[in-house]
C-alpha positions as CSV (number, residue, x, y, z in Angstrom):
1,X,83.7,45.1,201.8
2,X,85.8,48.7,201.9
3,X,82.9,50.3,203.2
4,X,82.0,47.7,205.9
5,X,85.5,48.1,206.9
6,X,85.5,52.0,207.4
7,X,82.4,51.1,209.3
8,X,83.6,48.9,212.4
9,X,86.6,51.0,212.7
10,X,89.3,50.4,210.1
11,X,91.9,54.1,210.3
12,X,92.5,53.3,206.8
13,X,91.0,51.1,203.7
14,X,92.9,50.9,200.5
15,X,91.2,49.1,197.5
16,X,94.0,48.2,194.9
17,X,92.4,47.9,191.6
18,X,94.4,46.6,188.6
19,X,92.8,48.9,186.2
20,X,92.1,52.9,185.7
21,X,88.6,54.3,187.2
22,X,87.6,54.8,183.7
23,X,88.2,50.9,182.9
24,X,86.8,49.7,186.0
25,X,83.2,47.2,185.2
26,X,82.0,48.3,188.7
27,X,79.6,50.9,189.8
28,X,81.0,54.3,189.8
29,X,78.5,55.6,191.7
30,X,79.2,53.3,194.3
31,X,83.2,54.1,193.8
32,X,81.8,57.5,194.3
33,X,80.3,56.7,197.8
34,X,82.8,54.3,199.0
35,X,85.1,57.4,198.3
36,X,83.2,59.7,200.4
37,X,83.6,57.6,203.7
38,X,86.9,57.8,202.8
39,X,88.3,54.8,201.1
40,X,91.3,55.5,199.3
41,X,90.9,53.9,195.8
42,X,94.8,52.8,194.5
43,X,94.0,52.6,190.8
44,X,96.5,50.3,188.1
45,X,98.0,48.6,191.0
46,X,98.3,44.7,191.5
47,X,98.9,42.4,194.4
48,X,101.8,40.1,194.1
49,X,102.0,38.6,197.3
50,X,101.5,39.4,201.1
51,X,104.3,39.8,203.7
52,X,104.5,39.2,207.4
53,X,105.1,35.9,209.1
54,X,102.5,35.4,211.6
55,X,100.4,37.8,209.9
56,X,99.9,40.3,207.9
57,X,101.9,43.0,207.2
58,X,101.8,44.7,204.3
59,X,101.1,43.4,200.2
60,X,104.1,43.6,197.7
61,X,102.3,45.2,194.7
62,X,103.1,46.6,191.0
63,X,102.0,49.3,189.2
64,X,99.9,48.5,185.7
65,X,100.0,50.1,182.8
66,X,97.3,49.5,180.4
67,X,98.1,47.9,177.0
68,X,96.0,47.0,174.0
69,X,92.1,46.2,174.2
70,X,91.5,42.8,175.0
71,X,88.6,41.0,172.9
72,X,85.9,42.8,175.1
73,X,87.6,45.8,174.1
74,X,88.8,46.8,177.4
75,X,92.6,47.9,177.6
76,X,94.2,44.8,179.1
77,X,96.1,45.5,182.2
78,X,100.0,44.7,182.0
79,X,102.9,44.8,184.9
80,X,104.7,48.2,184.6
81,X,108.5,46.5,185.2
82,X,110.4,47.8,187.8
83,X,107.3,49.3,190.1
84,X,106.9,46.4,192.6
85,X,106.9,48.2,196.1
86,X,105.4,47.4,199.9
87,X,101.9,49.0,201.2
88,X,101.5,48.6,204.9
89,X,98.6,46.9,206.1
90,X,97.7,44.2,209.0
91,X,94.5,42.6,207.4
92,X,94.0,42.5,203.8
93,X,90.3,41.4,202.5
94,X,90.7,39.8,198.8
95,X,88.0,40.9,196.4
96,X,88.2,38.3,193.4
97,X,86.3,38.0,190.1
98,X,85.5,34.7,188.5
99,X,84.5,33.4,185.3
100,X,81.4,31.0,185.8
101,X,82.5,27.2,185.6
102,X,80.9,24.8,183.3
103,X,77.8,24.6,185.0
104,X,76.0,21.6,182.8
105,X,79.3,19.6,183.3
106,X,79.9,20.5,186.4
107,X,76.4,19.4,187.9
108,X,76.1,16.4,185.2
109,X,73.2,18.2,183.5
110,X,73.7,18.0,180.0
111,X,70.1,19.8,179.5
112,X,70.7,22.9,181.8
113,X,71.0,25.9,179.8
114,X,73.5,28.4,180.5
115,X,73.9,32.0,179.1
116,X,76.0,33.3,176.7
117,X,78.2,34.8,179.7
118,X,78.0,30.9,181.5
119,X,75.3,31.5,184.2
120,X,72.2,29.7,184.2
121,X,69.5,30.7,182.1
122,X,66.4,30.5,183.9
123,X,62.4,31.6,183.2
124,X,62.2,35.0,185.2
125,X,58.8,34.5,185.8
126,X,59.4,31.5,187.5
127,X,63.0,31.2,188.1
128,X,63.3,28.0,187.1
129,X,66.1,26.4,184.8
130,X,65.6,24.4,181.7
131,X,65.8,21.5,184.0
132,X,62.0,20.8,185.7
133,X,61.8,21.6,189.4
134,X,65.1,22.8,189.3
135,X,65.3,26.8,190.2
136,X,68.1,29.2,190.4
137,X,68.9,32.8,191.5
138,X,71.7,34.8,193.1
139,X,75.0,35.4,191.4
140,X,74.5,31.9,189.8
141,X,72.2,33.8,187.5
142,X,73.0,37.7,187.4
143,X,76.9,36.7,187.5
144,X,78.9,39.2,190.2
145,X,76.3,41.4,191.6
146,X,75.3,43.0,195.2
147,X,74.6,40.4,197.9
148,X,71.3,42.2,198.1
149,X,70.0,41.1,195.3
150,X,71.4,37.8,196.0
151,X,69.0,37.9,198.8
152,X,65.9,39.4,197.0
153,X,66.6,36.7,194.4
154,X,66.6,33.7,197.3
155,X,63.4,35.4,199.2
156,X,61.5,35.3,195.5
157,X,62.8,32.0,194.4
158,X,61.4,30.6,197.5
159,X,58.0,32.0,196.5
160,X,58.2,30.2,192.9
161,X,59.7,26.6,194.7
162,X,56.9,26.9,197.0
163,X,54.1,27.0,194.2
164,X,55.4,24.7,192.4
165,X,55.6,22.2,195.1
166,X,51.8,22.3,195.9
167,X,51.1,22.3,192.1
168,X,53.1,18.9,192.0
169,X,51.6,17.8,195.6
170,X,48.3,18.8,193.8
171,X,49.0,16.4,190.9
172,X,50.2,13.6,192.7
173,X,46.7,13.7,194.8
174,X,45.0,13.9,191.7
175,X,46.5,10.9,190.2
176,X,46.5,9.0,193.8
177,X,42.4,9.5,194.1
């Protein structure tokens, strides 16, 4: 997103970041090459709210500090009291992580198998789930990852549901004749 930005035109593109570089799960080298085009990386700094009345114009923040490891082992982020302040801005893009829902109780599959991280677990040959005829790829799999391999995923899954389609059509002919 802060590259696409500096790319149609944006005079400046801050992306505040809750954490230290060091602490951050995301690619450095793509840190490294967002930084290059010139996006200004504004590390253990929150969002609190935005400001403006018709739109935009600017995002109350706070400085972090970071505090003891959480169970992952990564220093938990904590507000630094007393740092809130205003950065200027007239669009603001939000960038949000998720945890994955409950995906068997969710789609009222008690049989679909998820991963220990709460995506679906699927056969990688054939990207199918542990429910037949049922396939799955994208972050629904991976968990957060590029779009492009969201896309790569969705041009092979296509490929696997189309096979197994004309297996089943095959099957159903067989059983018909």
């Amino acid at each position: 997103c802060v590259r696409t930005a500096i790319r149609q035109g944006a005079k400046s593109v801050k992306c505040l970041y809750r954490r230290d570089r060091d602490n951050m799960p995301g690619s450095q080298r793509e840190v490294a090459n967002a930084e290059e085009e010139g996006v200004e990386f504004v590390w253990l700094t929150a969002p609190i709210a935005f400001e403006g009345t018709d739109h935009v114009t600017g995002v109350k923040v706070t400085k972090m500090r970071l505090g003891a490891p959480d169970a992952s082992g990564r220093r938990a982020p904590e507000p630094d009291p007393g740092s809130e302040h205003t950065l200027e801005a007239d669009l603001v893009i939000k960038a949000l992580g998720y945890d994955p829902e409950e995906l068997p109780k969710l789609f009222g599959a008690d049989d679909l198998s998820v991963t220990r991280w709460g995506t679906l677990r699927v056969d990688h040959k054939t990207m199918m789930t542990s429910v037949d005829g049922v396939f799955a790829a994208g972050d629904i799999v991976r968990g957060a990852s590029l779009v492009v391999w969201a896309i790569r995923d969705g041009r092979d899954v296509t490929e696997h549901m189309h096979k197994y389609l004309k297996a089943k059509a095959k099957t159903s002919e067989s059983v018909a004749a």
